[in-house]
N, C-alpha and C positions, 0 to 999 in steps of 0.2 A: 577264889580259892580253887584249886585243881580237885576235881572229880575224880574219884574211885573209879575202877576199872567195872565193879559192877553197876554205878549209878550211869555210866556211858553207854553202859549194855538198854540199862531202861530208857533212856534218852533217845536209845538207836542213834551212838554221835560214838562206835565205836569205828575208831581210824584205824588203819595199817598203820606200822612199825614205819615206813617211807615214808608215808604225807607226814607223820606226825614229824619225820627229821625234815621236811621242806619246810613245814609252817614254823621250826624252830629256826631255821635259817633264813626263811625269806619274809617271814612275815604276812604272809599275802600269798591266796591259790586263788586262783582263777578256775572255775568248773562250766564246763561245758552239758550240754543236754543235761542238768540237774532237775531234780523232781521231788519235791514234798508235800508229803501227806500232813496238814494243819490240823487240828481237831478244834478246841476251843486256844482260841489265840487273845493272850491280854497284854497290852501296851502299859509299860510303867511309864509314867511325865514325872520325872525330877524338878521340885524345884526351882525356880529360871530355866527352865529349859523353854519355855515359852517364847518365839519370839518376839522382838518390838516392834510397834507399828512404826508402818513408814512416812518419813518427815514429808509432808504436804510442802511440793514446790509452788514458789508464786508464778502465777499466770504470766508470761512474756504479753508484750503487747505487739498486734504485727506490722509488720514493717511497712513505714510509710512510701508508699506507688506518688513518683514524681512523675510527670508529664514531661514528656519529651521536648526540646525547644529547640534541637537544631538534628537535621538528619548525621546517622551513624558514620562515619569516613570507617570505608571498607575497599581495600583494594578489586579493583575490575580489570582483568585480563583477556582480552577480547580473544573469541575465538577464529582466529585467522583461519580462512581456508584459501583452497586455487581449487575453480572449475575448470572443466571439461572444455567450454568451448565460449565463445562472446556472440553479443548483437553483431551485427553487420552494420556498418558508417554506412551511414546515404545524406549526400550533400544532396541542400536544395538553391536553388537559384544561381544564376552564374551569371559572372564580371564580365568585364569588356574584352579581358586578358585571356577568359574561361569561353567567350565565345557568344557571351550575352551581352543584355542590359543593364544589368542588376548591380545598384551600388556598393549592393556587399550579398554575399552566399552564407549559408550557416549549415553547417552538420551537424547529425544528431547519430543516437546511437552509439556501438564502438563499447557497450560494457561490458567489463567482465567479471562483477560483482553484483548481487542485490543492488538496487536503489538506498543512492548515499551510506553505503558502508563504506563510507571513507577511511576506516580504522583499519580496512584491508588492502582499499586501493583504490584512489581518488578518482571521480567520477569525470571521463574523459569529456565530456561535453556536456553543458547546461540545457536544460529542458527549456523550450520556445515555447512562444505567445504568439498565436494568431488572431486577428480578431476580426470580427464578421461584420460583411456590407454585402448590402441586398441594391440589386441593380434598381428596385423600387418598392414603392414606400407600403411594409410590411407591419402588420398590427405586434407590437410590445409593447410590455409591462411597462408603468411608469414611471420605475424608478430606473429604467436605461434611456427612453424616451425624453425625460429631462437633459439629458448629455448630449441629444443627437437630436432636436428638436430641429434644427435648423438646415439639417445636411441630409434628412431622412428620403429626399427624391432627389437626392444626389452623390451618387457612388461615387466619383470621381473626389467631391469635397470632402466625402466621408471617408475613405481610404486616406487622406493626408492628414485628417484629423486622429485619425487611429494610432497615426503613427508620426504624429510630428508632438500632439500633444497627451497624444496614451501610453505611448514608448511601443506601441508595436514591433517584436520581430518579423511576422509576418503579417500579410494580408489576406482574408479569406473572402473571395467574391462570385457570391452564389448569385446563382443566375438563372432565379426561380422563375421571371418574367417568361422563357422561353419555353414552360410546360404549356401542354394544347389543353389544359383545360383553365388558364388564364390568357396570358397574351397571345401565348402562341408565337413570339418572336425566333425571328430566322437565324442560323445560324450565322450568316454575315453580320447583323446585328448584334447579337455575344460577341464579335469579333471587335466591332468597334469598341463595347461598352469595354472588353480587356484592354485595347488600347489606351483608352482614352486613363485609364487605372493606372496601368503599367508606364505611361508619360508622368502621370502624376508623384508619383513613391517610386522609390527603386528596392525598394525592398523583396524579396522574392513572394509570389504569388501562389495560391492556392487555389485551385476555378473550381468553382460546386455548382452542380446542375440542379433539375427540378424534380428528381428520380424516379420519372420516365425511362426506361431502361434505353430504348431507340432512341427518343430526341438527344437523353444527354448523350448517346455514344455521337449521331453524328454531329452535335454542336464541340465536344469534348477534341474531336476530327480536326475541324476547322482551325480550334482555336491551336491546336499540336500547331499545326502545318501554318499557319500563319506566324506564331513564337517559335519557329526551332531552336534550339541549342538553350534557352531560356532555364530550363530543368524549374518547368512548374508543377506542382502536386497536384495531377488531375485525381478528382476529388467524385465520384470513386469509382472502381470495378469493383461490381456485382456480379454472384452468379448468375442471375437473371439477364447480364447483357450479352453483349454478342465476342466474349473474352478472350479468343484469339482477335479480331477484327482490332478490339483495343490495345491490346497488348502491343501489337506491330505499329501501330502509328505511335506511340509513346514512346517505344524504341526507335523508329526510323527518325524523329522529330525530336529526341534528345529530351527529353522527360521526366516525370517520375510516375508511379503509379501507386496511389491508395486503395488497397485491396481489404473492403469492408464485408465482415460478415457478422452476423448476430452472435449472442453467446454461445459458441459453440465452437471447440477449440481443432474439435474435425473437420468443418467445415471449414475454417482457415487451413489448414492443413490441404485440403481436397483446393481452392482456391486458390490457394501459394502455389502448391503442384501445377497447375493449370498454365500459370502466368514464369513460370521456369523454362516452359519452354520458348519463350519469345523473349523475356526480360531476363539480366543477371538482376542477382537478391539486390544489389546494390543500388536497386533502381525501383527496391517496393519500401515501401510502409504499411503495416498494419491498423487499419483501425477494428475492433471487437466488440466495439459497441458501448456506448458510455450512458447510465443508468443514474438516476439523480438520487442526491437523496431521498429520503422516503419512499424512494419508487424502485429498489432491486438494486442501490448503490453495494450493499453487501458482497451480493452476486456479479457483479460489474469486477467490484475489486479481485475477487476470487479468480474469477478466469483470465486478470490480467498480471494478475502474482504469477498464476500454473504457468502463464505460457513465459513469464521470464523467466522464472527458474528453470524449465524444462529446456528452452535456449541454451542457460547456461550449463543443463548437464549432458546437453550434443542432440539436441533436436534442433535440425538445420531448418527444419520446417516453420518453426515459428521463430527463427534467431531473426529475429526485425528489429525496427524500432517500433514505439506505439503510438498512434494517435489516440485523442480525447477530442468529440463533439462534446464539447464541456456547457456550450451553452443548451445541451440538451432539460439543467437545472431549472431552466425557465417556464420547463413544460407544467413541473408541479406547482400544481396553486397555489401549494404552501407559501410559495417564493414571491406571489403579487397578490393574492386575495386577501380584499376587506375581511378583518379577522378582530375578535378581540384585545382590547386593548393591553392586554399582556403583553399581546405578539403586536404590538407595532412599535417604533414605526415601520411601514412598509418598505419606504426608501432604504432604511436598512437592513431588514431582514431576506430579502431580494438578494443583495450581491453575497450578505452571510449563505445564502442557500447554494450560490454560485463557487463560493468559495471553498465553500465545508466539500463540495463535491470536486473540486479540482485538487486539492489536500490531498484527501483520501486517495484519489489514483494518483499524486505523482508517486506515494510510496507505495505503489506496483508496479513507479518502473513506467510510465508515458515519458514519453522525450516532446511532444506536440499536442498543447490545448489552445483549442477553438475556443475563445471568450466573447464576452460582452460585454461586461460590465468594468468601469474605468477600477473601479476602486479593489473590484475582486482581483483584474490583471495585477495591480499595484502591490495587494497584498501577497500573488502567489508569486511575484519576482521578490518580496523582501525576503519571504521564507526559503525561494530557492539559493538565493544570496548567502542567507546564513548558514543552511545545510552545509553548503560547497565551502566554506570558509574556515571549516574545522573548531571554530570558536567553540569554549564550553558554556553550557546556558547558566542562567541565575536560579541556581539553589533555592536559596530563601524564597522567591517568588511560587515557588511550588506549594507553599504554607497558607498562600491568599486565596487559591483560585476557588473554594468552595463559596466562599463570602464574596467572591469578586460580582460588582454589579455593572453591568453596563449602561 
């Protein structure tokens, strides 16, 4: 019912003559910064005006979690790159053709990619097996011992066993006999025991001294000057030796040179520098020193990733290829020590220790591991096999290996 003009007055709800024609036309004002003074204020409820209570939904039940049974197929678009700069190729051993003995030569080196990124550009040359013969009979573990039982004071037998029934690429023939605090053997003597090696295999050769820094350099002499043109991996220069005196016979004598330094990627550096000025790169290899497991393999690997990658992003200094003293695994006991029976048998937990540690550095990029062991060699030629072949692996096998028992 419309209110009187005085009851509006008591109200204090008297409008202007305007708002009262807005509210007759629009129905609705909007006020701004508005302010009321309430005194006692009562709510009338009509009625149903009361709301209904709300209809109680049923509980959903949550959704049943399947287990996975086959990995997700998700595309993979490798990331392609091109570096800065490659290893340096250094062939070892040379043919008849080449100027040597050597029934066949092998090169290494030449990448220009990480280790087996084949997805970017196939790895120019396969990584080699050399495997080690002592001019005399040297205390090992038993489970390589069992292999070599019968050739163990005979390098010359042991060298064509390495490699006629081990698959050796190469031959490594340390020639520990001629350290002065064992035999003491002269360096004309090294000369024969090469021969008598080098008549037997023609595979190319590796000579390792007794690391006597003087005796190996002048046995190391001899055997240059007696093999010229041969290009054997004298095996090694140290800072410690007399490293121009070596450097020039390795050159003059057609050679190669294994330029060995502990982990320490400056001191290869400081080393390489050294041997540049008598030798082109194309006539070193690196070795950096190779750490077993359990014993600084971590650290091993580390400094032999840095110095491939730094290679390839134009460090001339370390753009080599890399050796592995791989049978350095044999040092840890873990590899031959009576141990509980969890951890046997020994026979095979021995070349597993050899193994797990030549793995690990080839994917840092080694082009050359020293082995020993028949079965580790075997295994690290299958796995270089399948790298290089581009084949994709078995999926589904990936679902066993926690359960897998040996």
């Amino acid at each position: 019912m419309p209110k009187t003009e005085k009851e509006e007055e008591s109200l204090g709800l008297k409008l202007s003559p305007r708002l009262m024609e807005l509210l007759a036309k629009l129905q609705e004002v909007e006020l701004e910064d508005f302010e009321m003074d309430v005194g006692d204020l009562e709510i009338w409820l009509q009625p149903g005006a009361v709301a209904a209570p709300r209809a109680v939904l049923p509980k959903l039940a949550p959704p049943v979690r399947v287990k996975p049974t086959k990995i997700f197929d998700a595309e993979f678009v490798p990331p392609v790159q091109t570096y800065l700069s490659k290893v340096v190729e250094v062939k070892l051993g040379a043919t008849r053709s080449e100027g040597g003995t050597r029934g066949k030569s092998v090169t290494i080196g030449g990448e220009t990619t990480p280790a087996f990124y084949t997805f970017e550009r196939p790895t120019p040359h396969p990584p080699v097996i050399s495997l080690d013969v002592f001019d005399m009979k040297v205390p090992l573990a038993k489970a390589v011992k069992m292999h070599l039982r019968e050739v163990l004071e005979d390098p010359t037998a042991w060298a064509k066993l390495a490699v006629e029934k081990f698959g050796a690429d190469l031959v490594t023939l340390h020639l520990i006999s001629i350290d002065p605090l064992l035999k003491d053997s002269s360096p004309s003597e090294a000369v024969k025991t090469v021969e008598d090696v080098a008549q037997a295999v023609d595979v190319p050769l590796v000579i390792g001294g007794c690391g006597d820094p003087k005796k190996d350099a002048d046995v190391f002499e001899a055997v240059a000057e007696t093999f010229a043109g041969e290009r054997f991996l004298i095996n090694s220069i140290t800072r410690d030796m007399d490293v121009e005196k070596c450097a020039k016979f390795v050159k003059k004598y057609g050679h190669v040179a294994l330029s060995f330094t502990p982990m320490d990627l400056n001191l290869a550096r400081e080393l390489n520098r050294r041997l540049y000025e008598f030798i082109p790169k194309e006539e070193i290899v690196m070795d950096l020193t190779t750490a077993a497991l359990g014993y600084g393999l971590d650290y091993a690997f580390t400094n032999m990733e840095r110095a491939r990658l730094a290679a390839l992003m134009g460090d001339p200094e370390l753009a080599h290829p890399m050796s592995s003293g791989t049978t350095n695994a044999w040092a840890a006991r873990e590899a031959w020590l009576k141990m509980g029976a969890e951890w046997e048998p020994r026979e095979l937990r021995g070349p597993l220790w050899e193994v797990t540690t030549a793995l690990t550095l080839l994917l840092a990029g080694v082009d050359l591991f020293m082995m020993m062991h028949p079965a580790a060699v075997k295994t690290l030629k299958d796995v270089i096999n399948r790298l290089r072949s581009g084949s994709s692996g078995d999926a589904d096998r990936l679902f066993e290996w926690v359960s897998k028992k040996v």
